[in-house]
C-alpha positions as CSV (number, residue, x, y, z in Angstrom):
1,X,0.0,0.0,0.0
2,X,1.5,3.3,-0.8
3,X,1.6,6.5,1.3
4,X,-2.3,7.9,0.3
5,X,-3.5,4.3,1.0
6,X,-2.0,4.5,4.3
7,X,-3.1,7.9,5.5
8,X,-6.8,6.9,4.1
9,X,-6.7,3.8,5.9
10,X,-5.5,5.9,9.4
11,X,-8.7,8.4,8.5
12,X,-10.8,5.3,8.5
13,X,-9.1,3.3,11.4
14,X,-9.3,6.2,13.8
15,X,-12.9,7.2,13.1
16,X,-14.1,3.2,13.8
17,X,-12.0,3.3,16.6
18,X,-13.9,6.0,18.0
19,X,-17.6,4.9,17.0
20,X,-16.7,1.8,18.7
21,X,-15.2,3.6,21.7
22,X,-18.7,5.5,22.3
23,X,-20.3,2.3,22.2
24,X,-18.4,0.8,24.9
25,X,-18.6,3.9,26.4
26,X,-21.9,4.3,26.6
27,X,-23.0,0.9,27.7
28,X,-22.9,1.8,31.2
29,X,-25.1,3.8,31.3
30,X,-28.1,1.3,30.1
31,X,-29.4,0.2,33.7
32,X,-32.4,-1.0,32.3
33,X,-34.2,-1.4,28.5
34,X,-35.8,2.0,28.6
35,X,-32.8,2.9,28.7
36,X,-31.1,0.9,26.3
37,X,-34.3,1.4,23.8
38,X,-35.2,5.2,24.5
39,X,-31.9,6.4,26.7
40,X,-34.8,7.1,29.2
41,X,-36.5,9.8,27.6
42,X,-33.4,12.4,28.1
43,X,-32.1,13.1,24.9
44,X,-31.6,17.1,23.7
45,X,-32.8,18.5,20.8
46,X,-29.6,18.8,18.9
47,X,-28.8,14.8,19.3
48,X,-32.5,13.9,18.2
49,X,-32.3,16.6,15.4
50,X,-29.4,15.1,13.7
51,X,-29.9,11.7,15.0
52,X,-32.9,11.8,13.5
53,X,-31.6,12.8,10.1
54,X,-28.6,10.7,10.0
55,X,-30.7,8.0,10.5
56,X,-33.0,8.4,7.9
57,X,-30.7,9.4,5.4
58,X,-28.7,6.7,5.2
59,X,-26.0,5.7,2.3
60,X,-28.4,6.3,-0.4
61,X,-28.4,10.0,0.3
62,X,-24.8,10.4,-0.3
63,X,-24.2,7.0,-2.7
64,X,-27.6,6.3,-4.3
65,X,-29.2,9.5,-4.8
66,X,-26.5,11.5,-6.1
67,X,-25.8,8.4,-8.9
68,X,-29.1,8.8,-9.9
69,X,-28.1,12.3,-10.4
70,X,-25.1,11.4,-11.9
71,X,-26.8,9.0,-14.6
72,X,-29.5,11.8,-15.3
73,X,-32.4,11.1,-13.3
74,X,-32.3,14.8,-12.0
75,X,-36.3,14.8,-12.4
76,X,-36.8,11.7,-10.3
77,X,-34.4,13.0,-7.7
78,X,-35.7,16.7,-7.8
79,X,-39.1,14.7,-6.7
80,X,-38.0,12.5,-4.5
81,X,-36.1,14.9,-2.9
82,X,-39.0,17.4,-2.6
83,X,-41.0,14.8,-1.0
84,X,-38.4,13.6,1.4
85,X,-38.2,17.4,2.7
86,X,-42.1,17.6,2.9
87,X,-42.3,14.7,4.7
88,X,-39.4,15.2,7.2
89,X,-41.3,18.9,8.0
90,X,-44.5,17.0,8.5
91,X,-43.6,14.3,10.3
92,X,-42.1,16.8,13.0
93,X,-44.7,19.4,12.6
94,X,-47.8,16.9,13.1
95,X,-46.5,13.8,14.7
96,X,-43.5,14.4,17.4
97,X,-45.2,16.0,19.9
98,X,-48.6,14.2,19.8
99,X,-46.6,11.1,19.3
100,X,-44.9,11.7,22.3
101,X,-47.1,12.4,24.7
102,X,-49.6,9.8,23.4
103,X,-46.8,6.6,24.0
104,X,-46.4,8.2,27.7
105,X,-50.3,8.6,28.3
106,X,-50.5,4.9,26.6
107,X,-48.4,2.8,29.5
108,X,-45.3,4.9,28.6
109,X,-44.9,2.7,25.5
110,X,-41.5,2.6,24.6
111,X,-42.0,0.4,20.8
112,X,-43.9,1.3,18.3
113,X,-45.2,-2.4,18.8
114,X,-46.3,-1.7,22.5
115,X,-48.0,1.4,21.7
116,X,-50.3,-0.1,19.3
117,X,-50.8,-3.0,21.7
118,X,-51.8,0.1,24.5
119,X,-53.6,2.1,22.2
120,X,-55.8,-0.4,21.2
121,X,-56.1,-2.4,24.6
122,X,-54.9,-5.5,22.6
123,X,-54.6,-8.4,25.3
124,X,-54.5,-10.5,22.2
125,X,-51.2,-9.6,21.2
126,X,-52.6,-9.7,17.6
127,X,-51.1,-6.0,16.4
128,X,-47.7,-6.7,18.3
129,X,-47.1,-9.5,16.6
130,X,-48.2,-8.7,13.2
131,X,-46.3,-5.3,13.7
132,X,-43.2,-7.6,14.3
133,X,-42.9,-9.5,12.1
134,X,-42.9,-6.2,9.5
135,X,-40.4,-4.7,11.4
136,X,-38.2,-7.5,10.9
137,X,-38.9,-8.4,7.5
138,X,-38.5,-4.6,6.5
139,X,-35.5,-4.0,8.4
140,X,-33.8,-6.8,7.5
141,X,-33.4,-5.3,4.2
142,X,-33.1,-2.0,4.7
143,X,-29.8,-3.1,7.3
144,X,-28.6,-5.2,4.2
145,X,-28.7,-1.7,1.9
146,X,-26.2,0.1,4.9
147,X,-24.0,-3.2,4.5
148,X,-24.0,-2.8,0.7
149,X,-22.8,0.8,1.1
150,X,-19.6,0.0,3.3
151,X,-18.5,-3.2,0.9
152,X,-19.0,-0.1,-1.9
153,X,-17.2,2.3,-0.7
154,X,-14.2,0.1,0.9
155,X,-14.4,-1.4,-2.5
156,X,-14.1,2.2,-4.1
157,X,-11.3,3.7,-1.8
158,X,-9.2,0.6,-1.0
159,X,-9.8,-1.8,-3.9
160,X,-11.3,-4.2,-1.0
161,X,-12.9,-7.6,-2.4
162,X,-16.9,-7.2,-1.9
163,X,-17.4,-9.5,0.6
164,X,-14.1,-8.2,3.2
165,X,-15.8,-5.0,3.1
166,X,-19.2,-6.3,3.9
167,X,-17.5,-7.8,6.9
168,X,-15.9,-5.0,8.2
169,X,-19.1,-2.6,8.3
170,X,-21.0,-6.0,9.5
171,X,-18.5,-6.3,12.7
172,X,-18.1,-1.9,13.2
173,X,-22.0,-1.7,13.8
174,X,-22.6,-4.7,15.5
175,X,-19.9,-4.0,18.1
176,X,-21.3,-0.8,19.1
177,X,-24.9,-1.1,18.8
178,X,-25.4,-4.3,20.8
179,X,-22.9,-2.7,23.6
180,X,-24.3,1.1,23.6
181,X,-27.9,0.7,22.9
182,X,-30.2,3.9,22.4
183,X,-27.7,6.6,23.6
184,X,-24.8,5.4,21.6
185,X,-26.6,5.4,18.5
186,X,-28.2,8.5,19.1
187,X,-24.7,10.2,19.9
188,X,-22.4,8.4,17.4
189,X,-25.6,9.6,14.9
190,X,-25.0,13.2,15.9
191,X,-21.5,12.7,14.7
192,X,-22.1,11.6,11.7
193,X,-24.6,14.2,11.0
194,X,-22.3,16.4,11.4
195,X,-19.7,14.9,9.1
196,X,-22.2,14.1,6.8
197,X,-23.2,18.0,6.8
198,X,-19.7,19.3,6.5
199,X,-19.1,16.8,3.7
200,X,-21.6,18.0,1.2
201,X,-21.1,21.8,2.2
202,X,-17.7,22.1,1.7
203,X,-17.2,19.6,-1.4
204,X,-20.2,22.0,-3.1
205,X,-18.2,24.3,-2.9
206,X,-15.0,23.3,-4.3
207,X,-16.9,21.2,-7.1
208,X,-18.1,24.6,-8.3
209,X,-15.8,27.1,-8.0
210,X,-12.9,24.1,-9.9
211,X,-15.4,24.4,-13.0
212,X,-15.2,28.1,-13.0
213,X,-18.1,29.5,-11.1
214,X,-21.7,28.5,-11.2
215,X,-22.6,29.5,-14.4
216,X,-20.1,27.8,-16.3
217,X,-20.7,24.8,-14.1
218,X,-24.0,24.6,-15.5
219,X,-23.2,25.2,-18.7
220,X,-20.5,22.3,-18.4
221,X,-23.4,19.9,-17.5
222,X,-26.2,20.7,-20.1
223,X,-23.2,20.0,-22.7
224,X,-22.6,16.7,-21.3
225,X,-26.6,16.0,-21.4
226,X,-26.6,16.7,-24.8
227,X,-23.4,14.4,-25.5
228,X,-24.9,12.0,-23.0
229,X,-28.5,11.9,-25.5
230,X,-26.3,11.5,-28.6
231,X,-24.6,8.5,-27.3
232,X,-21.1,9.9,-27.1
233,X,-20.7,8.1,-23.8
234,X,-21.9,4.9,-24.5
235,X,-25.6,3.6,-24.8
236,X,-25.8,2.9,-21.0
237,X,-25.6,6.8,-20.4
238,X,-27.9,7.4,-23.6
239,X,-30.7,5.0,-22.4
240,X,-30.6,6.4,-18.9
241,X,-30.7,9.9,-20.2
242,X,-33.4,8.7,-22.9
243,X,-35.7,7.5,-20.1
244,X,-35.0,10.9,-18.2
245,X,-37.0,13.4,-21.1
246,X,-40.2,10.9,-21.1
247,X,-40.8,11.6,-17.1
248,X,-43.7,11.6,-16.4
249,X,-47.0,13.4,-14.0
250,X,-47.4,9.9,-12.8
251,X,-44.1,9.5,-12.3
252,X,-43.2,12.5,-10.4
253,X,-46.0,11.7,-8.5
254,X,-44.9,8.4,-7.9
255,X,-41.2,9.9,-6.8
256,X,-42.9,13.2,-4.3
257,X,-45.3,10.0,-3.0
258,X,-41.6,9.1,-0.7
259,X,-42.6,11.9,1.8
260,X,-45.2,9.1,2.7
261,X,-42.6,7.0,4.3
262,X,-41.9,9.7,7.2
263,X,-44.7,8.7,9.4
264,X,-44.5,5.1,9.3
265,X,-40.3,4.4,9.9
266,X,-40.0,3.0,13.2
267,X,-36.6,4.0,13.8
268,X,-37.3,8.1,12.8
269,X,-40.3,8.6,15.2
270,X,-39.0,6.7,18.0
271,X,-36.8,9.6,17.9
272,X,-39.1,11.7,18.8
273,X,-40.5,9.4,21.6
274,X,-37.2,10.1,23.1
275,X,-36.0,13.9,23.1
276,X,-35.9,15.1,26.9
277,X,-39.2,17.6,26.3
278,X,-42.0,18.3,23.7
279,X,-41.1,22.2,24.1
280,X,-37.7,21.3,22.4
281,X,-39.4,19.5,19.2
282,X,-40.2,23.1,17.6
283,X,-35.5,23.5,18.2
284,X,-35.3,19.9,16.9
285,X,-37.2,20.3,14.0
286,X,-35.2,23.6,12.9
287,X,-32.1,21.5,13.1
288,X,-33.1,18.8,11.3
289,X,-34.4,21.1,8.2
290,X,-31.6,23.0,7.6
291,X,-29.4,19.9,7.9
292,X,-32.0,18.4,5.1
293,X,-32.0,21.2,2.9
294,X,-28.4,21.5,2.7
295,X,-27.4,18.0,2.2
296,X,-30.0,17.7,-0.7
297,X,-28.7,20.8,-2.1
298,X,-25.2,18.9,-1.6
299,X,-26.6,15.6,-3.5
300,X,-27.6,17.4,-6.5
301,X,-24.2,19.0,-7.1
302,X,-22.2,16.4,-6.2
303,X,-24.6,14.2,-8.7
304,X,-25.3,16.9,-11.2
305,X,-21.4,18.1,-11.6
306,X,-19.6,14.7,-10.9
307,X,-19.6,13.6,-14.5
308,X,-18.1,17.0,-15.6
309,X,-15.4,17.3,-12.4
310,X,-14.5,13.6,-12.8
311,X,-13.7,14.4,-16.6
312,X,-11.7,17.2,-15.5
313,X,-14.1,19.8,-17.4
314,X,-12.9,18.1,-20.9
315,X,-16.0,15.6,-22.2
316,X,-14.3,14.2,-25.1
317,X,-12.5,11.5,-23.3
318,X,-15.6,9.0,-22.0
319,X,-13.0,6.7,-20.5
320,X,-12.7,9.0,-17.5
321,X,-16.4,9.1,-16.4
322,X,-18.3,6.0,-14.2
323,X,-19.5,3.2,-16.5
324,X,-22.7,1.5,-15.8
325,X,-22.6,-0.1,-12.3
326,X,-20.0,2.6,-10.6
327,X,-22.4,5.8,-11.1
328,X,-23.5,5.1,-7.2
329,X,-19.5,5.8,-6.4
330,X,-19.7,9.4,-7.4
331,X,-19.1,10.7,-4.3
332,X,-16.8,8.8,-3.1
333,X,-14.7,9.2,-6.4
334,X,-15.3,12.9,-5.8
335,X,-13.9,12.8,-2.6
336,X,-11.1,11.3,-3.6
337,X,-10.0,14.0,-6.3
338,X,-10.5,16.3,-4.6
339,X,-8.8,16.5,-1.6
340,X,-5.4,15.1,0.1
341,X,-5.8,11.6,1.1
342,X,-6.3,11.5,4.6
343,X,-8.3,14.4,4.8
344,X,-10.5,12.6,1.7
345,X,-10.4,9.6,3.8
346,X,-11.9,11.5,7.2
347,X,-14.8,12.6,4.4
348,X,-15.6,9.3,3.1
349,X,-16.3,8.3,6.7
350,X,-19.6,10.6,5.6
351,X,-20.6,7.4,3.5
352,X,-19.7,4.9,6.5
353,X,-21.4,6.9,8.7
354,X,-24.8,7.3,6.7
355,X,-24.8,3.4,6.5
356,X,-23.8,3.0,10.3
357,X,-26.3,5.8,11.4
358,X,-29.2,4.1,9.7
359,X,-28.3,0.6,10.1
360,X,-27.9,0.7,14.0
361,X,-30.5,2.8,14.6
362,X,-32.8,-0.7,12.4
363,X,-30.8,-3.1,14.3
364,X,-32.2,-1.5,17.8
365,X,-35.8,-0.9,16.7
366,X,-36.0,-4.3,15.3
367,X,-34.2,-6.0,18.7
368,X,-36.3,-3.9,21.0
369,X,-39.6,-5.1,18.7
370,X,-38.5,-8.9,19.6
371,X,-37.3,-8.6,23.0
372,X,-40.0,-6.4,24.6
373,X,-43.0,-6.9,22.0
374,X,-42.7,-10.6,21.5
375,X,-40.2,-12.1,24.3
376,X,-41.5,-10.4,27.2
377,X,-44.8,-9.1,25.9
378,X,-46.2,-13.1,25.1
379,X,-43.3,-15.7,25.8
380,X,-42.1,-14.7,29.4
381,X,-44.0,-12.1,30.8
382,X,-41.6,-12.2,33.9
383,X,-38.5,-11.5,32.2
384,X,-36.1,-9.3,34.1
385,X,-34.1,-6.3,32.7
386,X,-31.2,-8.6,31.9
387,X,-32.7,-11.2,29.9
388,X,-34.6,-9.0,28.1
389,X,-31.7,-7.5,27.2
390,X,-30.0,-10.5,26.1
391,X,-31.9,-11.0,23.6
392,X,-31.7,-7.6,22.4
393,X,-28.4,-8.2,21.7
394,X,-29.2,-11.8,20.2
395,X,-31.8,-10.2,17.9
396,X,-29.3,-7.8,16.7
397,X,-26.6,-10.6,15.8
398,X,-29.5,-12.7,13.8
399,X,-30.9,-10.0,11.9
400,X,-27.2,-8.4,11.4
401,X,-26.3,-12.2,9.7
402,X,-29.7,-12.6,7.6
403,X,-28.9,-8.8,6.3
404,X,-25.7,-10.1,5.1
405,X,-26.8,-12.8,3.5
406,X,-28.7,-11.0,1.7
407,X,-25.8,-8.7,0.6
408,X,-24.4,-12.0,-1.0
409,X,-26.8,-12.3,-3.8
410,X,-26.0,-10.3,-7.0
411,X,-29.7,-9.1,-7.3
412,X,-29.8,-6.8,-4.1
413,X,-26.5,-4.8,-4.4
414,X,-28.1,-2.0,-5.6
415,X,-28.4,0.4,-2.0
416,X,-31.3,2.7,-3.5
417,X,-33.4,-0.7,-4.6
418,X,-32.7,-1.9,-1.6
419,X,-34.0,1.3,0.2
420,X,-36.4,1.8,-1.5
421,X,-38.5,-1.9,-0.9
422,X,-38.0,-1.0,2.9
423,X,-39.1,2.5,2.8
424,X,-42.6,1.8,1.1
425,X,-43.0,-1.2,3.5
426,X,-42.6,0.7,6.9
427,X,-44.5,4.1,5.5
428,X,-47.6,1.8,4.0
429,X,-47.8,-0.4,6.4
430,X,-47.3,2.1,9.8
431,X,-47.4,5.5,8.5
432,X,-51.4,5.3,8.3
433,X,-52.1,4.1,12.0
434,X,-49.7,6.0,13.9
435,X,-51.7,8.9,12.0
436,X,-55.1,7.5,12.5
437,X,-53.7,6.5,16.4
438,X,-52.8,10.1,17.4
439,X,-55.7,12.0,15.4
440,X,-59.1,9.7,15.2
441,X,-60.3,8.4,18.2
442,X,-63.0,6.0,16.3
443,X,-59.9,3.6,15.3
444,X,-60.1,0.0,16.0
445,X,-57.9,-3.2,17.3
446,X,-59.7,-5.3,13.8
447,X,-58.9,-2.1,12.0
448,X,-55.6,-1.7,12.7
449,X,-54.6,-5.2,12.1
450,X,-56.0,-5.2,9.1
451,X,-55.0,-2.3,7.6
452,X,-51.7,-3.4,8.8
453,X,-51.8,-7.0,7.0
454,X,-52.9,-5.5,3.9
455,X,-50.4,-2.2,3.5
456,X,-47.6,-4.8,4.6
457,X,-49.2,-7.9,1.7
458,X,-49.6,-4.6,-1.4
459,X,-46.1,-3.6,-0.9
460,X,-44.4,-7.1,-1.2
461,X,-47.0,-7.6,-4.1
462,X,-46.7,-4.9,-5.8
463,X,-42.9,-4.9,-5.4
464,X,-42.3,-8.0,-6.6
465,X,-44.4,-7.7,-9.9
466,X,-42.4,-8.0,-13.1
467,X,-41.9,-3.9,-14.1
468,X,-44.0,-3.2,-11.2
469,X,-47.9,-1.5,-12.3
470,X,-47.6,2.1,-14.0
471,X,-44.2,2.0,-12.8
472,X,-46.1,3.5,-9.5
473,X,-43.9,3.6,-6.2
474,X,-45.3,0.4,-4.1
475,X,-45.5,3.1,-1.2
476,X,-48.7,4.6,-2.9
477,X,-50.8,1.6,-3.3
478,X,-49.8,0.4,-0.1
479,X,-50.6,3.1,1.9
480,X,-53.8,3.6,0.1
481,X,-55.0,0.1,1.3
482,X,-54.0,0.3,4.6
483,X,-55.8,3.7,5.5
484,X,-58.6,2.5,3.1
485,X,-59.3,-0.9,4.8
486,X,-58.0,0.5,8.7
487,X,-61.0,3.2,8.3
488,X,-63.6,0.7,6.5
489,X,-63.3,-2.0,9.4
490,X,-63.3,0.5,12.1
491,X,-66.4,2.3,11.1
492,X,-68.2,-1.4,11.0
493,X,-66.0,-2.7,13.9
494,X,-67.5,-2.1,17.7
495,X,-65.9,0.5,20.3
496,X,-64.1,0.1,23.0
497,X,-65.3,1.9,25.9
498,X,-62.3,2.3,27.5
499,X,-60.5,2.8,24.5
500,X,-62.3,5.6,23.9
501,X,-61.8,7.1,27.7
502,X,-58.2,7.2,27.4
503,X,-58.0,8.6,24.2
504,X,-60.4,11.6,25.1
505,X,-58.4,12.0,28.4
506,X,-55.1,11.6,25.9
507,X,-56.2,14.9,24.2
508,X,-56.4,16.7,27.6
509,X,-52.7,16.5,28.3
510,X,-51.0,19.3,27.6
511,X,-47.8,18.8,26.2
């Protein structure tokens, strides 16, 4: 390995090291599984802010979305962007503070599992179990899409074999999610949203003023578009450029319809289940916009620009720009340009972070799903803080393993597809109840499970249809059907007396 390989690998060595070093860190503090779920309901606005957005950006933002850029899908990514931002604002505007005080005023719920299970007075266990085994299932993958962005990018920056760099990220989350819990994911997150910010802001700003100024940036770009359409780069850039000039209203409708996904992802709104006090939501959700804004703005010039900084600002020599297959290594290509080695390799830790921030904060929500929801909430209602807790930790190892596995097979190395499946499979399947839960008092235990089977079934369905229906965003359907058949059933189903007590006295509470 030669000098640059050597200060990139330091850059990446030390900022495991510390990740790790938090985790261990932190793990004294868990003295019992609200703590190691929630970190007790005492975590500042800041942390939640950016923990919140670290976590829900994942590697896509900074490896899948800008390649989608890069192979001229600006149109789909202006849309999906726009609806990601919409849906972050309304997810914090509408849901964190009545989300909050509602899983306190519901047996201080600390899942989203057991709050369904309270809210609905479900001694059946029907919801919580149903609710599981989605969680699993959709986390599962959306894990396996943070593990495909670390194999990526060691793959990218160190010429790593595939499969050593799946290990590596495999072992670097594992070891400090199952030892730190809540808190160290919440404060290893903030990091990273914070590398993550710096990253985009100050690479924007280099990749624009190297092609002389905005202006001629631009210009730079439209050229290559027009090059790209002509087939001067090959037919893999023609064909994706081709199918970028036919989007379509259904389409962009299809891309904005992602800001549906905010209100159902377990492992966003148990964020705000956990900041310290509602009256610091309104702080916390400042944050977290500005931080969205800017990194989106980031994504599309990183994408947008990539093919012409790559090239160097000269377009006549293809051979320099990502083929087929690469474009989702933009940024990390970028990064690598641009700066001095180890001070490109500190960067690229933005990448490792996005997948570690997401795929820890899955890991917990899916662990504390199993163990409190399903281990303690139906097998062994007697379980004590530390067995409940060992399993935790077992959970996380089995889901961690079936994740990689998963990374193994040639079809699902893609870390938008992979995104993607899980995102419209948590906001179809949840999004609609948590909003029903918190808003309309007339919903039911039959309706929720239903709804809930039937969001869950239309997404895998829909999904896995050859070219898909329309080419419609399984989110859409599946949310449709879930609020559809959860409002249907409980307008035909019986009330709950009690139910219906505790949800007017719910409304009471001020905040």
């Amino acid at each position: 390995m030669d000098a640059q390989g050597i200060a990139k690998l330091v850059a990446f060595v030390l900022y495991l090291g510390f990740m790790i070093y938090i985790g261990l860190k932190t793990s004294r503090k868990n003295k019992n599984s609200k703590d190691f779920f929630l970190g007790g309901r005492q975590v500042g606005p800041w942390v939640t802010a950016l923990s919140a957005e670290a976590s829900d950006s994942s590697a896509w933002l900074l490896m899948g979305l800008p390649g989608l850029c890069y192979f001229g899908g600006i149109k789909e990514t202006l849309w999906t962007s726009l609806g990601l931002i919409v849906g972050t604002y309304l997810n914090w505007l509408f849901v964190a503070k009545p989300l909050r005080k509602c899983s306190i005023a519901f047996g201080d719920s600390i899942t989203i599992p057991e709050f369904f299970t309270n809210r609905f007075k479900d001694k059946s266990h029907v919801i919580s179990i149903i609710s599981v085994i989605f969680i699993v299932f959709f986390f599962t993958i959306y894990t396996a899409s943070g593990f495909v962005a670390c194999a990526k990018l060691f793959q990218s920056v160190f010429n790593l074999n595939y499969h050593i760099g799946l290990v590596i990220g495999l072992v670097v989350i594992l070891t400090y999610t199952i030892t730190g819990g809540y808190t160290a994911v919440c404060t290893t997150d903030f990091i990273q949203g914070l590398l993550i910010f710096l990253a985009f802001t100050l690479s924007s700003v280099v990749v624009i003023v190297s092609l002389g100024g905005l202006s001629h940036a631009i210009a730079s770009a439209q050229d290559f578009s027009f090059r790209a359409l002509q087939g001067q780069f090959g037919e893999a850039f023609k064909e994706k450029f081709s199918a970028n000039q036919t989007y379509s209203v259904l389409n962009a409708i299809s891309a904005f319809s992602w800001c549906l996904g905010y209100f159902g992802m377990p492992h966003i709104i148990i964020r705000f289940m956990g900041i310290r006090s509602n009256s610091e939501i309104t702080q916390a959700r400042r944050i977290g916009i500005v931080w969205m804004l800017v990194s989106y703005i980031g994504t599309f010039i990183i994408g947008t620009l990539g093919t012409v900084y790559l090239a160097g600002g000269d377009l006549s020599n293809p051979l320099t720009l990502l083929q087929g297959g690469l474009e989702e290594t933009v940024f990390s290509e970028t990064m690598l340009k641009m700066y001095p080695a180890f001070i490109a390799g500190l960067f690229l830790c933005a990448i490792l972070a996005a997948s570690m921030s997401t795929a820890d904060s899955q890991l917990l929500s899916a662990a504390s799903a199993v163990s409190l929801d399903i281990y303690k909430g139906i097998i062994n209602k007697d379980a004590d803080e530390k067995k409940i807790l060992f399993v935790s930790r077992i959970t996380v190892f089995a889901i961690a393993a079936i994740a990689f596995v998963i990374c193994l097979l040639p079809n699902n190395q893609s870390i938008f597809g992979l995104v993607s499946y899980a995102w419209a499979g948590f906001g179809a399947t949840f999004g609609p109840l948590i909003l029903l839960s918190l808003f309309w008092k007339g919903i039911t235990r039959n309706g929720a499970a239903v709804g809930l089977i039937g969001g869950g079934i239309t997404v895998v369905v829909w999904h896995n249809l050859s070219g898909g229906i329309f080419n419609v965003f399984e989110i859409l359907p599946g949310f449709l059907v879930c609020l559809l058949l959860s409002v249907v059933v409980s307008l035909c189903d019986k009330k709950d007396d009690e139910v219906l007590a505790e949800f007017a006295e719910y409304k009471k509470l001020k905040d």
